[in-house]
N, C-alpha and C positions, 0 to 999 in steps of 0.2 A: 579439377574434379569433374567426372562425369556425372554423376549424382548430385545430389544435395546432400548435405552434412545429416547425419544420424544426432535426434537429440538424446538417445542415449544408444549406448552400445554394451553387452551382458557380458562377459567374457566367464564362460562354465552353465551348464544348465543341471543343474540339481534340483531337488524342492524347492528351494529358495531364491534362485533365478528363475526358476517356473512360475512360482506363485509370484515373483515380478513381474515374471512375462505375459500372463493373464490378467491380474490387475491394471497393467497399462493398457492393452488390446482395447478395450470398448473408448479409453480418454483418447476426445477429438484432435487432432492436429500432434499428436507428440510418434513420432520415427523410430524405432527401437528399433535393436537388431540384435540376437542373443545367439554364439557359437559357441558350438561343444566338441574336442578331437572325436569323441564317439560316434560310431555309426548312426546310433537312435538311442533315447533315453535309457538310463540304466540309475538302478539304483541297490547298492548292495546285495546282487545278484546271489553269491557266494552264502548270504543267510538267509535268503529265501526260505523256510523252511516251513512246511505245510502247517503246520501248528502255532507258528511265533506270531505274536499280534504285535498291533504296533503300539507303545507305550504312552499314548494321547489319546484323548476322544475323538472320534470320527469329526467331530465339528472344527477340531484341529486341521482341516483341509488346506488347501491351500490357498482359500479366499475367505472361507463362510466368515468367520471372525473380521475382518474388513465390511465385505458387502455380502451377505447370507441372500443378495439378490443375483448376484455374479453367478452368469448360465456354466462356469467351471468350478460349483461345490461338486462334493462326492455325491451327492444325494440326486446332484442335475444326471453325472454319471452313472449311478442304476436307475436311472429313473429310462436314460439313454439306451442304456441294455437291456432295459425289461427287468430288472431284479428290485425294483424297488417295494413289491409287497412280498417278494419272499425276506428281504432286509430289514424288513420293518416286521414281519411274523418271528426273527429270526431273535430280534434284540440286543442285537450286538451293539456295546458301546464303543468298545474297543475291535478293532476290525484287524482282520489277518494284514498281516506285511506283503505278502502276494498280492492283495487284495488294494492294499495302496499303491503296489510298483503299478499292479494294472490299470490304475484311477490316473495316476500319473502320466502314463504312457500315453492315454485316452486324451488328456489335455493337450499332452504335447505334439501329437499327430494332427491337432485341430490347430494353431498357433501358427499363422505364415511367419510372424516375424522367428523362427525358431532356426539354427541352420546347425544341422548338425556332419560329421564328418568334416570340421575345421578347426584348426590348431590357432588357435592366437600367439605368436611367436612373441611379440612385444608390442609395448606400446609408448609413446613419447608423447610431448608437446609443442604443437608448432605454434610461436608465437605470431608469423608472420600471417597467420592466417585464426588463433587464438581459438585453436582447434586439436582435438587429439586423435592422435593416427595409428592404427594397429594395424602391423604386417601379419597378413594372413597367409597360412597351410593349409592346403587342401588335402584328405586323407582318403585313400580309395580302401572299400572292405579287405585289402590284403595288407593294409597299413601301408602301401607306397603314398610317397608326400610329392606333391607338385607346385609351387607357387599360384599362391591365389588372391594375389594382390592386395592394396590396404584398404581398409574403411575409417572412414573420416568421423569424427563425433563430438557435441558439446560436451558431451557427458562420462563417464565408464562406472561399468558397477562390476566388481567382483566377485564373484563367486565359485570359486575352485574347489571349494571343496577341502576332505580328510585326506590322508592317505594313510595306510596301514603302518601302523607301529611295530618295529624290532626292535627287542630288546639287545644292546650292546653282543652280549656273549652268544646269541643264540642267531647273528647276519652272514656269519660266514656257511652254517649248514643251513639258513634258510635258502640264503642266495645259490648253493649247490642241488645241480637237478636233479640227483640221482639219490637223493635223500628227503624222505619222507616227513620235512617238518616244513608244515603249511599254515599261514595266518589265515581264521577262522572267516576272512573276505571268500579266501578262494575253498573253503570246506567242503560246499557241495559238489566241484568240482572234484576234489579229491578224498569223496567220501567212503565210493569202494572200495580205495587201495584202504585207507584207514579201519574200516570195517573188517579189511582181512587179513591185518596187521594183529602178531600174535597179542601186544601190551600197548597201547595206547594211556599216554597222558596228555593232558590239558592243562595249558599256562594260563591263567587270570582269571580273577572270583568276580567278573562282571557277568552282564545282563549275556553278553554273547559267550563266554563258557559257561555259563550255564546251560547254555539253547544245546550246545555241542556238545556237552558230556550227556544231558537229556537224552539224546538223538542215539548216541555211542551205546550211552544203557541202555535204550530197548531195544536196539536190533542184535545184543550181545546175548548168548545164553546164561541159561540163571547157572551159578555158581562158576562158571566161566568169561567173569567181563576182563578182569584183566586190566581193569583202568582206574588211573591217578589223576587226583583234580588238586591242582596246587594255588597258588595266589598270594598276594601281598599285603591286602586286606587284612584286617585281625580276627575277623570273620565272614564265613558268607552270609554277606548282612542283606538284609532287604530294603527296595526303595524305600525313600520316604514319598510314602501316597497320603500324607493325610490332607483334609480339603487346606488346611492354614495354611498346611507344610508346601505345599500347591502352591498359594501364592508370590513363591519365590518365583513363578515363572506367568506373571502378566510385568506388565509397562509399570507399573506402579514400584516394584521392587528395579527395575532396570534403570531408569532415570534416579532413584536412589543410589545404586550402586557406581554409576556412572560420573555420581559426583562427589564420589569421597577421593581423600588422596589415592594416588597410584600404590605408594606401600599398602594400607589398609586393605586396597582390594586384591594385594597378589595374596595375602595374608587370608582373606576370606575364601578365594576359591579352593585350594586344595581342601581348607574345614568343609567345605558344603560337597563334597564327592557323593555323599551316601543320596542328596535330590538329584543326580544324575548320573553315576558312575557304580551303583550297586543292584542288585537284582530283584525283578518283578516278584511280588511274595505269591502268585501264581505259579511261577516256575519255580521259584525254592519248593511248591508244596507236592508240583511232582516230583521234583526232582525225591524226597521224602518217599512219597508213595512208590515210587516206581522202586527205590531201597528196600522198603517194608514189605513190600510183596514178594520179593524175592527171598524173606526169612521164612514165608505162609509154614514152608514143610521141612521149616530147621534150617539150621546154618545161616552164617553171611555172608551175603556178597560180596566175590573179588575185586572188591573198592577200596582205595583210600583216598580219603578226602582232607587233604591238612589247609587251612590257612595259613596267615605271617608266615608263607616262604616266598623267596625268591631265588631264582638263578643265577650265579655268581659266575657259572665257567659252564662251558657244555663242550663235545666234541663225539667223533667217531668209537666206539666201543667195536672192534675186529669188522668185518668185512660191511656189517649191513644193520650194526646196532647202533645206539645214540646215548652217551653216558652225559647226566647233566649233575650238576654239582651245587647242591641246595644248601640255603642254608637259614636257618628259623631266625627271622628280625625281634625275635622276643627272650627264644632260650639263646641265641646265639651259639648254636649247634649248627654243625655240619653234616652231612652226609652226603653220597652217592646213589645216583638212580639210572638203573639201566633199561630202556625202555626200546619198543619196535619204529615207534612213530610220537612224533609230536604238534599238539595243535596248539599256536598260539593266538591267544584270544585275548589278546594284549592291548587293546584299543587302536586309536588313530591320531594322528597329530596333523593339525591345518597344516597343507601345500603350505611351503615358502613362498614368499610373494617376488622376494629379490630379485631374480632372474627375468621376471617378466617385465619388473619396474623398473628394475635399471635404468633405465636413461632417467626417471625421473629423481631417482635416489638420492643428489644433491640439493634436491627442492623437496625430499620429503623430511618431516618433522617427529624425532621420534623419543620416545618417555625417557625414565630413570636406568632401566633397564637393553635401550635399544631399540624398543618395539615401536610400529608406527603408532601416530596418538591419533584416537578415533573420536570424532566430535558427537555430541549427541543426535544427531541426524544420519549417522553412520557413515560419514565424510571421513575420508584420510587428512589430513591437518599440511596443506601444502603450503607453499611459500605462496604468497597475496599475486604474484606475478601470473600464478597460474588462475585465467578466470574459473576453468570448468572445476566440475569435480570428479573427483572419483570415492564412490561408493562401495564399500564391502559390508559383505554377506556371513558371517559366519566363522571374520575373522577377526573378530572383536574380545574373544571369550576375556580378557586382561581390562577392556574398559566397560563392558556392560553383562559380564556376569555370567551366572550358569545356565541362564536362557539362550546367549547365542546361541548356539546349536539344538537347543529345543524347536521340534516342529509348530509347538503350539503357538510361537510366537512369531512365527513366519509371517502372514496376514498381515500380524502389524507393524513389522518392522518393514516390509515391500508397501503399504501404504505411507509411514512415514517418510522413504527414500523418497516416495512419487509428489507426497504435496509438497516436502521442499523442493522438488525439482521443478514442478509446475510454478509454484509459487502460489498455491491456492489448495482450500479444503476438498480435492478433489477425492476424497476417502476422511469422512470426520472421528476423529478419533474422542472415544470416551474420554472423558475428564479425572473419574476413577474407576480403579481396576478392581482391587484390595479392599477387602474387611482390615486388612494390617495396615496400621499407619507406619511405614519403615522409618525411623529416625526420629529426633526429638526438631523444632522448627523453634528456635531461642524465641527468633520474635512474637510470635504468638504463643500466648500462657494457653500452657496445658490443664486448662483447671474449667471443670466444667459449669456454666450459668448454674446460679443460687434459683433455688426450686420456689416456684412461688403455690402459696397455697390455694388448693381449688375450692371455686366460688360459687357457694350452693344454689340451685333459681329454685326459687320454691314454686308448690304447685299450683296449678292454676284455680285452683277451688281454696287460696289461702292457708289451706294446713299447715 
């Protein structure tokens, strides 16, 4: 090795290998090295959308919550561009999505160890040197690939990331170019054509069709929108924002959920969709108004809005139409819908891991289901032969709950990775998180100290 071994090495730079990558930067003596196939940081480009905020408090950054002294908070960031007393006149809790890709960006431009334009093609374990090796791709901005040799490491952390979800019936006309049905990633790219598309519908009653039917209704004229919002949901239901409702996403609720059986927890995630997976009641409230205005001088608007459908069959309607075939999960009724263009807004499903691990796949350890098993330090569960670890990011959601993918709990789970890595309180982490005691604890009674009666001093003058 020409180098010295990496004591850790990132593979993917999202939020979440970012806010890794900054939370290590200032610890003495530790080697990282974090590669992303992208040119430069990107994050959900496609919903950038001038108005969309981002669904956490700005304190949800990418360190404040670890060390609120770390020169890479958001607040270090305007403070860096001069906007930090128009931010602070401004009041914003919740701050645009632009406004974080840009914070982000801003971090990750400062960050030597960051390398972006490289493909991690794989990675193994060499015993004979009790070190892990990842052959690298190097990607020029035209996307041509050149070998770009391996880097060596005690450590790996993953972070790959989502990628866009297609529904079964609707891969063959998404995957075809010359047809106008676009997952809601790539919208703003193919916003125009969408715009000038005679009937536009929308697939999924999440946070992201709402943003995109939002957008479709006010650049569409009043009594001419032309557009269908479908979903599988039994309503378009609104987050749960309440502060309690909240606490499903500190450490306090994750080490809880982390330690019930595997059935129980595959059991709990889909019931908890409506804390992650339904719509900001900000956007349900335009979406409402922007409705209601359109009646000011009579009539209603060329909308329909149905929940509990889903798409069963879709295909080509004569030269340049799209016929999807719906059907209500509740009347179990069917019908036909013939539409210009379609935007699905269908969520994301974690990168497979497979392909990358491969070589390690007969030393990795994996649940009831197949899935790998994630330790509570966000370790992959290897065979004992292997010393190092490898750490993932976001691809947990099966053993720690509907926080993985929450931003707000980034902070603590990249301080978590780092002090077991170190082996020391190099980020201290709170004790408790929660007003909610999650679960009952047998060994200690739940029964609160007997009230002792209070003991009057009388006054000093005797009375």
């Amino acid at each position: 090795m020409s180098t010295p071994p990496h004591d850790l090495v990132g593979v993917g730079i999202g939020p979440f290998n970012l806010s890794l990558a900054a939370l290590a930067h200032p610890l003495p003596g530790l080697r990282t090295a974090f590669y992303d196939q992208n040119p430069h940081f990107t994050w959900h480009p496609g919903l950038l959308l001038d108005d969309a905020t981002v669904q956490v408090p700005f304190l949800a950054d990418l360190v404040t919550l670890a060390d609120p002294t770390s020169p890479w908070t958001f607040l270090n960031h305007l403070r860096a561009r001069e906007r930090l007393y128009p931010f602070y006149f401004a009041e914003h809790f919740h701050i645009r999505r632009t406004e974080y890709d840009a914070y982000c960006r801003w971090v990750a431009e400062h960050l030597p160890a960051l390398h972006f334009g490289h493909h991690v093609d794989t990675v193994r374990w060499n015993p004979e040197r009790a070190l892990f090796e990842a052959d690298l791709t190097r990607l020029d901005p035209d996307g041509r690939a050149a070998p770009a040799g391996r880097v060596h490491a005690r450590h790996l952390v993953l972070g790959v990331g989502t990628e866009p979800w297609v529904p079964e019936p609707l891969r063959p006309l998404a995957d075809a170019p010359d047809v106008p049905v676009v997952h809601s990633d790539d919208y703003l790219a193919h916003r125009d054509t969408l715009l000038a598309a005679g009937h536009v519908t929308v697939v999924g009653t999440g946070q992201s069709g709402a943003e995109v039917f939002l957008d479709l209704l006010r650049h569409r004229p009043v009594g001419r929108e032309r557009l269908h919002w479908i979903g599988r949901t039994e309503a378009f239901a609104p987050m749960e924002y309440s502060r309690l409702g909240l606490e499903h996403f500190t450490p306090d609720h994750t080490r809880y959920f982390h330690a019930l059986p595997g059935p129980v927890r595959d059991r709990l995630v889909p019931a908890q969709w409506q804390l992650h997976k339904a719509i900001d009641a900000g956007t349900l409230a335009a979406v409402h108004d922007e409705l209601y205005r359109r009646t000011l001088h009579g009539g209603w608007p060329d909308t329909v809005l149905t929940p509990a459908v889903h798409v069963h069959a879709a295909g080509r309607f004569g030269p340049a139409r799209i016929e999807l075939h719906l059907e209500h999960t509740a009347q179990h009724t069917r019908t036909r819908l013939t539409t210009d263009a379609v935007v699905l807004a269908t969520g994301h499903r974690g990168r497979p891991l497979d392909d990358l691990l491969a070589p390690l796949a007969p030393r990795l350890r994996r649940d009831h289901a197949g899935r790998p098993r994630v330790d509570a330090h966000f370790r992959l569960d290897l065979d004992p032969s292997i010393t190092g670890s490898v750490y993932v990011q976001n691809a947990e959601l099966h053993t720690h709950g509907v926080g993985a993918p929450d931003l707000g709990l980034a902070a603590w789970r990249s301080a978590t990775i780092l002090n077991h890595l170190t082996g020391r309180r190099a980020y201290p982490q709170p004790t408790r998180t929660a007003f909610t005691t999650f679960g009952l604890h047998p060994r200690t009674p739940q029964v609160p100290p007997a009230r002792r009666a209070a003991r009057l001093t009388p006054p000093a003058d005797g009375t």
